[in-house]
C-alpha positions in Angstrom: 69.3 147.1 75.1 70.2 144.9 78.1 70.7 146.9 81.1 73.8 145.7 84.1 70.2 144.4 85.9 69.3 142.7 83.4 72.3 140.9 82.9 73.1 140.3 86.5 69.5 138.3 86.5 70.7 135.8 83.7 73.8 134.9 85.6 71.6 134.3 88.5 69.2 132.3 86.8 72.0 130.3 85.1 73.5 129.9 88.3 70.3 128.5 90.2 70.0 126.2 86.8 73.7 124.3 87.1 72.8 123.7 91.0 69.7 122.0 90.7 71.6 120.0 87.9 74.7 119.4 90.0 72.0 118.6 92.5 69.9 116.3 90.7 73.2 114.7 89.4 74.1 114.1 93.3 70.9 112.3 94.3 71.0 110.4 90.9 74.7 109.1 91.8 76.0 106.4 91.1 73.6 105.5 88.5 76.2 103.5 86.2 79.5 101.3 87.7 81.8 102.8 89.4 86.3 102.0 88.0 88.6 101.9 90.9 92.0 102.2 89.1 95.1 99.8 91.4 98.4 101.0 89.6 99.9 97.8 90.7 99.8 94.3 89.2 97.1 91.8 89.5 97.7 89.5 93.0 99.5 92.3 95.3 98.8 93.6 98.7 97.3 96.6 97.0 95.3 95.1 94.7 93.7 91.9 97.0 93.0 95.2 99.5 90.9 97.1 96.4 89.1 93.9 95.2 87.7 93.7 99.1 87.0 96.9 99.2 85.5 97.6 95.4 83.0 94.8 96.9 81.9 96.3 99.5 81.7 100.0 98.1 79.7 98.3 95.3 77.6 97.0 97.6 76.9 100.2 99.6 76.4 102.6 96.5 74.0 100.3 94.6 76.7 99.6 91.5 79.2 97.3 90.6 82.6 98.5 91.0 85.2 97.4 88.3 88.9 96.8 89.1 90.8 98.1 86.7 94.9 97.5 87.1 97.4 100.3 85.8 100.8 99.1 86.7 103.9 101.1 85.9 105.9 103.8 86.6 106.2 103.3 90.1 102.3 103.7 90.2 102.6 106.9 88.1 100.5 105.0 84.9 97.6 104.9 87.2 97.7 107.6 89.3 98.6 109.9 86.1 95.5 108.2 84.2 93.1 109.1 87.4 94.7 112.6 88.0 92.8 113.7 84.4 90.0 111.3 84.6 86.6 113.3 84.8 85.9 114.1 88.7 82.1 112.3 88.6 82.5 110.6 91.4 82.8 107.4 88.7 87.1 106.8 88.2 88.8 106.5 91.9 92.0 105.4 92.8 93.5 103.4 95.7 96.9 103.0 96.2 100.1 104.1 98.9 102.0 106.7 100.0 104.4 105.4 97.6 102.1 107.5 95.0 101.4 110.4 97.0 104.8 111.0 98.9 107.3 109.1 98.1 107.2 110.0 94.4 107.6 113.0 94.5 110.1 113.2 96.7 112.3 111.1 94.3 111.4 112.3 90.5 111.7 115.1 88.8 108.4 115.1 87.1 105.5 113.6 88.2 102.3 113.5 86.4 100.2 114.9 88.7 100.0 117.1 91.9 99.5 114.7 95.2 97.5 118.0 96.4 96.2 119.6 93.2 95.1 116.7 91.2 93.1 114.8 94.2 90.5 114.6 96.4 91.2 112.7 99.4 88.2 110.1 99.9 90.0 108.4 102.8 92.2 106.5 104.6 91.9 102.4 104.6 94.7 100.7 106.6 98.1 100.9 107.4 100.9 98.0 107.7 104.2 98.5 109.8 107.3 97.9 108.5 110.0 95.6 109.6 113.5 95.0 110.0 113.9 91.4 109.5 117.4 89.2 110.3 118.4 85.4 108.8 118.0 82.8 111.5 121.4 82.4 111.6 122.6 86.1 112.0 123.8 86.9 115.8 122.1 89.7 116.1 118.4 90.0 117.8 117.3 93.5 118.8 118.1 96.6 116.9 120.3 97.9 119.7 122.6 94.6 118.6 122.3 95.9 115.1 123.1 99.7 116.4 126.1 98.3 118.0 127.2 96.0 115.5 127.1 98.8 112.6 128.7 101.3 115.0 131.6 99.0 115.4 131.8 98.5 111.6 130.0 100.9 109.3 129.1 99.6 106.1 130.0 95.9 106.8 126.1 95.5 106.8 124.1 95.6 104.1 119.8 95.1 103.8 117.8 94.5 100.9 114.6 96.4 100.6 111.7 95.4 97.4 113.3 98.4 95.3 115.2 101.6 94.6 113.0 104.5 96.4 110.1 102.1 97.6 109.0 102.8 101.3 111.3 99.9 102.6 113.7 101.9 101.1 112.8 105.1 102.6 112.0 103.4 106.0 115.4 101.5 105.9 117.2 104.9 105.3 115.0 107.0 108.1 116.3 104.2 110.8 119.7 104.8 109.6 119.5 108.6 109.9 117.7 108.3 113.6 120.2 105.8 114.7 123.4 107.1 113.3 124.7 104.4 111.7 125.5 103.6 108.0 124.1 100.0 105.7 125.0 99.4 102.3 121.6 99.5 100.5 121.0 96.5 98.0 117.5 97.1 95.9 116.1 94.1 94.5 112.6 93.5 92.0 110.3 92.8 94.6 109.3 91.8 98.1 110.0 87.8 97.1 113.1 87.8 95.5 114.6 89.9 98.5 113.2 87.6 100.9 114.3 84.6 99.2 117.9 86.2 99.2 117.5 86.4 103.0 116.2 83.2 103.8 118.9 81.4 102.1 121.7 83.4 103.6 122.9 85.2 100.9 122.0 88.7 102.5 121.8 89.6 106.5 119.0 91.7 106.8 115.6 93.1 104.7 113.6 96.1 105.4 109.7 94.7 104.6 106.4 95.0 105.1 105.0 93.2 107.9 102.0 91.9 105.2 105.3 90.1 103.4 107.3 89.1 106.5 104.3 87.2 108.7 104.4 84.4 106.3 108.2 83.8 106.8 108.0 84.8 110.5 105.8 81.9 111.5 108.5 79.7 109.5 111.5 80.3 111.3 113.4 81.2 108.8 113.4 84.3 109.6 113.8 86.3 112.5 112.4 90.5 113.2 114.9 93.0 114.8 112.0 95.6 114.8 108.8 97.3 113.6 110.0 100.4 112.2 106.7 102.2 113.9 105.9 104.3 117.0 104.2 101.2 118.6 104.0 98.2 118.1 101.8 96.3 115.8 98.7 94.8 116.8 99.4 92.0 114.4 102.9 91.2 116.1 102.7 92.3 119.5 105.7 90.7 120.1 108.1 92.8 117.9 109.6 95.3 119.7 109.7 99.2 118.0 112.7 100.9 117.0 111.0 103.8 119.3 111.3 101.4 122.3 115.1 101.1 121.8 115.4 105.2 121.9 114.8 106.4 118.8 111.1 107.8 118.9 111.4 110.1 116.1 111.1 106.8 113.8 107.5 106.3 112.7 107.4 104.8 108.9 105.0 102.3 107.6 103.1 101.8 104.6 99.5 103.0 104.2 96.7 102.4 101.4 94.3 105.4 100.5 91.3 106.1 98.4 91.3 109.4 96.3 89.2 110.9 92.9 89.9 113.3 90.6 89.9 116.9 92.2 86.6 118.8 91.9 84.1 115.9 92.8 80.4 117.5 93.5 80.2 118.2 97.3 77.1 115.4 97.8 79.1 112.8 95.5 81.7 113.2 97.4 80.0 112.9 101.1 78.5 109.5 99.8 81.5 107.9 98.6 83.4 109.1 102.3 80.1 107.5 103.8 80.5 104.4 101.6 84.1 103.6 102.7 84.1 104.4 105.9 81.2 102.0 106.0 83.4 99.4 104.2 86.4 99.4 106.1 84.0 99.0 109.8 82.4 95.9 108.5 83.7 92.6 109.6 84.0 91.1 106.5 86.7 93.6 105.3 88.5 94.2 108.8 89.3 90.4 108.7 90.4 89.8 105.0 92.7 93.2 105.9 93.9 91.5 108.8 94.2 88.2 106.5 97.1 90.3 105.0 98.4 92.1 107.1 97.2 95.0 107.3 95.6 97.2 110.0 92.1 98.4 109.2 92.2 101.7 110.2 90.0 104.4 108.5 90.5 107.7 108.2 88.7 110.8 107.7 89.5 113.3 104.1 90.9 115.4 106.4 93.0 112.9 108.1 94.0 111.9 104.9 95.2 114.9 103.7 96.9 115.8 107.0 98.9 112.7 106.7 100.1 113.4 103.3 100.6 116.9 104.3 103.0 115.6 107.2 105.0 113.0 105.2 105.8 115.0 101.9 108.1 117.1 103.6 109.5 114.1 105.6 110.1 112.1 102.6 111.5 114.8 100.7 114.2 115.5 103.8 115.1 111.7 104.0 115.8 111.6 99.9 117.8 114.9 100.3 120.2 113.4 102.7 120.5 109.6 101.3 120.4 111.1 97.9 117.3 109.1 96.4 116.8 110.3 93.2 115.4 108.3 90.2 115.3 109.2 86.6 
């Protein structure tokens, strides 16, 4: 008959057993390619910065790192598909906040938990975003825009790339900060907005700055303001909605890497190693730049701080402008 002793000294034994194979897992790892999932489309912002980045993680661990695009849902296909993936270290996924705070403040069921499901790997870059005028349009700080929606709320209207993106959001945080009302007109996509705007047709665009450079250097196109605390290092020039008074307005868009919750505690320390490797090599900080975005890693910590921070924020500005999607 086995004794309480007896039994005890099994568990312990078994115990001992599944470390040194979690262990000897860890020092094998990665010994196969790596998927890092993009739940965009081929050829965006999001998935140029993952093909740099796959590269360079690849070349740090030792293994190829396949891009794998999961488009839909407003990035739910891919983060969902991640979210029950096996946490090995092997499935990762890199995308925005648009994933891990803005969806949730917006639809009713999500599937996964930005907290829950993840485990933050780190942070990548960050782009501001801008407010962004037709050449033509007399107005040319946003303290002209203040004034001029002041004098007649609701005659102004701006286009953002979609219904509860982060233009969007960022368009309807200014709004709140500032006091003023503009008629919100959602289109597809970054380009078709922008086109809209370049050829008159609409006034102003909430963008990112990665979309608005292009059109910038043009002159067809002129920036009211970044829609961050400072100003961008990319744009020094563009003045912040901060400078004009209103420093409680801080919204840009960032890109993140995260796994599958319950990664093995060395797996995990060499995949934070690995991109914060990647993101201080020259090679990546310039093809970032190339794009408009500002390499600028951050810790798991950091990461998770930031999405701790921003949920409740992006839940409070959908509240108020009533974002909801179905």
């Amino acid at each position: 008959m086995k004794t309480r002793s007896d039994r005890l000294t099994r568990i312990a034994i078994l115990c001992v057993a599944a470390a040194s194979c979690a262990g000897a897992f860890a020092q094998d790892y990665p010994s196969k390619p790596l998927t890092l999932v993009v739940p965009f489309p081929p050829g965006g912002a999001t998935d140029t910065i993952g093909r740099q980045i796959g590269k360079t993680l690849g070349e740090r661990l030792g293994q190829t790192v396949i891009i794998e695009n999961k488009p839909g849902a407003g990035t739910m296909v891919g983060a969902g598909a991640v979210a029950r993936a096996a946490p090995d270290g092997y499935t990762l996924l890199i995308s925005s906040g648009t994933t891990f705070t803005v969806n949730p403040a917006i639809y009713p069921k999500v599937p996964y938990d930005t907290v829950k499901s993840f485990e933050p790997i780190g942070l990548i870059g960050r782009s501001p975003m801008v407010i962004l005028a037709n050449a033509a349009v007399p107005i040319n700080n946003f303290k002209e825009l203040v004034a001029a929606a002041r004098a007649e709320p609701e005659k102004y209207a701006y286009g953002s790339y979609g219904n509860g993106t982060t233009a969007h959001f960022a368009g309807e945080m200014v709004q709140q900060a500032a006091g003023i009302k503009l008629r919100h007109l959602p289109y597809k996509g970054s380009a078709p907005a922008m086109n809209d705007l370049m050829g008159g047709h609409i006034s102003f665009t909430v963008d990112t700055l990665t979309a608005a450079l292009p059109q910038l250097k043009s002159g067809k196109v002129k920036a009211i303001a970044v829609t961050t605390a400072q100003r961008s290092s990319m744009a020094p020039d563009i003045p912040s909605v901060a400078e004009s008074g209103y420093a409680g307005v801080n919204a840009d868009t960032w890109i993140a890497i995260v796994a599958p919750r319950g990664l093995p505690p060395a797996v995990k320390i060499r995949l934070v190693k690995a991109l914060a490797d990647s993101v201080a090599s020259e090679e990546t900080r310039s093809k970032l730049f190339a794009i408009g975005t500002e390499p600028t890693y951050g810790s798991p910590d950091e990461l998770a701080r930031l999405i701790a921070t921003e949920m409740p924020a992006m839940k409070e500005i959908a509240q108020r402008a009533a974002i909801k999607l179905d």
